[in-house]
C-alpha positions as CSV (number, residue, x, y, z in Angstrom):
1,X,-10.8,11.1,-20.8
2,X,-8.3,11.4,-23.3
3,X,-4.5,12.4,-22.5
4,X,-3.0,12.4,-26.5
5,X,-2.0,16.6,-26.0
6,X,-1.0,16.3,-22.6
7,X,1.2,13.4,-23.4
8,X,2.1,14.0,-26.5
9,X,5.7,13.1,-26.1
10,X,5.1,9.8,-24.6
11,X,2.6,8.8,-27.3
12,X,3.5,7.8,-31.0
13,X,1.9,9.6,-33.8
14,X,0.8,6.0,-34.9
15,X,0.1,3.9,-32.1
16,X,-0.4,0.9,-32.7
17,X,-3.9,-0.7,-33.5
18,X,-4.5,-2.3,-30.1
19,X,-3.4,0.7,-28.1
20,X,-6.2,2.7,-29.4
21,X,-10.0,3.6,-29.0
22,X,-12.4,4.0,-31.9
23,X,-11.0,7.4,-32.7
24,X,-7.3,6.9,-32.3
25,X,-6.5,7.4,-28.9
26,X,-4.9,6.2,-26.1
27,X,-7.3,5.7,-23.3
28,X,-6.6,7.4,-20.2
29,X,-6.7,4.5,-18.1
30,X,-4.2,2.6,-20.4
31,X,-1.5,5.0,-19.7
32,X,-2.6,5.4,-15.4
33,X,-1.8,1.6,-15.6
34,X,1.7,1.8,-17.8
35,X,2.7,4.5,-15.2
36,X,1.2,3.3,-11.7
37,X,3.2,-0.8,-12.4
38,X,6.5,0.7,-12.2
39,X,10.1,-0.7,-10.3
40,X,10.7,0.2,-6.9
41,X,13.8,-0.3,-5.7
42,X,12.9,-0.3,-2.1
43,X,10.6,-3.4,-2.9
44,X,13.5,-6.0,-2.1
45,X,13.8,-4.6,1.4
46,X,10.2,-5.5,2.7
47,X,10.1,-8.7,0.4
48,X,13.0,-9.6,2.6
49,X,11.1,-9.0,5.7
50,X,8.6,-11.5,4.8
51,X,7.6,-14.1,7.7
52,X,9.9,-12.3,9.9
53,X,8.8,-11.9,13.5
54,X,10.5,-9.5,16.1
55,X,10.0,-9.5,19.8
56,X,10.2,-5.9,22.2
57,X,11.7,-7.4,24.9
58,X,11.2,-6.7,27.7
59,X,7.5,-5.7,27.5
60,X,6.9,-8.7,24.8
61,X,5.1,-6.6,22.1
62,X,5.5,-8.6,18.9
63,X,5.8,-6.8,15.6
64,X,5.5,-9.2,12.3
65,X,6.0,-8.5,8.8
66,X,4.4,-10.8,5.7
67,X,5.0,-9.3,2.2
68,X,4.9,-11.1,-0.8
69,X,4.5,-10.1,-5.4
70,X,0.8,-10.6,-6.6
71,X,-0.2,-10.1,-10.2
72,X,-0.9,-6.3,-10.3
73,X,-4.8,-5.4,-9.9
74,X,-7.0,-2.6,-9.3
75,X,-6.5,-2.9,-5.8
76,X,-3.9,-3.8,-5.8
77,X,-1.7,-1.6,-8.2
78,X,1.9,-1.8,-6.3
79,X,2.0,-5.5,-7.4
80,X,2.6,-6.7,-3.5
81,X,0.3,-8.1,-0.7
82,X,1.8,-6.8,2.6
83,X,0.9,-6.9,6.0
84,X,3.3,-5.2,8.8
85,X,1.7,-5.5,12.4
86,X,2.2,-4.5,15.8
87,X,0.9,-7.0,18.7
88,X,0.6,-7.2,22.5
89,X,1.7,-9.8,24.6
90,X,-2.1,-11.2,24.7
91,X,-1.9,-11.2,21.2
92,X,-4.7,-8.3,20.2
93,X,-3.4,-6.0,16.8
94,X,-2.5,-2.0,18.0
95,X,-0.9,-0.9,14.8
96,X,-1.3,-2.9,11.1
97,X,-0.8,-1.1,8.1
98,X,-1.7,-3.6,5.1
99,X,-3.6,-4.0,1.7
100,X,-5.8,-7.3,2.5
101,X,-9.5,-5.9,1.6
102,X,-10.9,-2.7,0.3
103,X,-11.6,0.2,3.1
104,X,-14.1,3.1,2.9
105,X,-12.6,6.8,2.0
106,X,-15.0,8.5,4.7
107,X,-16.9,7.8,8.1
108,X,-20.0,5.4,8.0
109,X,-21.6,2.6,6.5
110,X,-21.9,4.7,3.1
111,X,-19.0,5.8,3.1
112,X,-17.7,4.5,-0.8
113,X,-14.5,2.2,-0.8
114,X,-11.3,3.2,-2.1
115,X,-7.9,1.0,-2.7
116,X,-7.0,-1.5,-0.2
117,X,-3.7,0.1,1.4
118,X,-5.3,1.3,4.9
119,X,-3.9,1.6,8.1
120,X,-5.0,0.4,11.7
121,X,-4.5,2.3,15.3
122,X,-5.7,1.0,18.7
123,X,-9.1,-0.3,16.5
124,X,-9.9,2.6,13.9
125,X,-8.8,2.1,10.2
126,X,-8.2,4.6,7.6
127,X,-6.8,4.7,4.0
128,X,-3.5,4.5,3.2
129,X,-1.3,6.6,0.9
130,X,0.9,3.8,-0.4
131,X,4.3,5.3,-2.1
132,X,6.9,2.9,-2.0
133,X,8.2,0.3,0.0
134,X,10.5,2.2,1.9
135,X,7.7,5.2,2.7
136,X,5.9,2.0,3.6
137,X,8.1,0.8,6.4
138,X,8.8,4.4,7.4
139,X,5.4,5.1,8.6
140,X,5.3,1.6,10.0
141,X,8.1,2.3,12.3
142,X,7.0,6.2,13.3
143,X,3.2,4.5,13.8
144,X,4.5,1.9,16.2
145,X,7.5,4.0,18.4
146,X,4.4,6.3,18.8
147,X,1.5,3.9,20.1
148,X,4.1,2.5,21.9
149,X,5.5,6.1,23.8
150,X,1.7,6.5,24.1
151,X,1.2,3.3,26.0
152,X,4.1,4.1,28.1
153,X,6.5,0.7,27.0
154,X,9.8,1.2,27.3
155,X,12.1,-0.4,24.5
């Protein structure tokens, strides 16, 4: 699919030789990648949380955060490897929402895989919408307060 109308701003009249297919275009997938590797200025905040561990005292639920830059992929298109968990005292994961391996878009073995930004709730994944940091560590938070009003902990 070619986007040369749509975008016709945003593309030169003459792009250059190595931007283009055989018949002059920009590719669409050239311009998805240009526009999905972008800043985000909520990035710092989670890099910053990396390695951190906090404790819930007084129940001992642990929550940990590990963040880190990757070269951007396919899977990967945010640039960052992240994995924000929630634990119980015996160690076992209630809430994790991270990007470590490819999940499926639907129910079943069949089911065909999509990015790798899932989330995981008292043992069922689904995908992830991942916007930005900050949106990130947002639905971290809302995830765990609620998993942890349903299991009755006080904080």
């Amino acid at each position: 699919m070619l986007l040369r109308r749509q975008y016709r701003s945003r593309v030169p009249e003459r792009p250059s030789p190595w931007l283009t297919n055989r018949i002059g275009c920009i590719p669409y997938h050239s311009l998805i990648n240009k526009a999905v590797v972008r800043h985000d200025p909520t990035l710092d905040i989670l890099l910053d949380l990396d390695g951190q561990q906090f404790t819930i005292e007084p129940s001992g639920y642990t929550v940990k955060f590990n963040a880190r830059k990757v070269p951007a992929t396919p899977l990967r298109p945010h640039g960052i490897s992240y994995s924000l968990t929630l634990h119980a005292p015996d160690g076992a994961r209630l809430v994790g929402f991270d990007n470590a391996h490819a999940v499926r878009a639907s129910r079943g073995p069949a089911g065909p895989r999509k990015g790798a930004d899932h989330r995981h709730r008292l043992g069922t994944t689904r995908p992830y919408r991942y916007i930005d940091a900050l949106q990130l560590l947002e639905d971290f938070w809302s995830e765990v307060n609620a998993v942890l009003d349903e299991l009755g902990i006080t904080r």
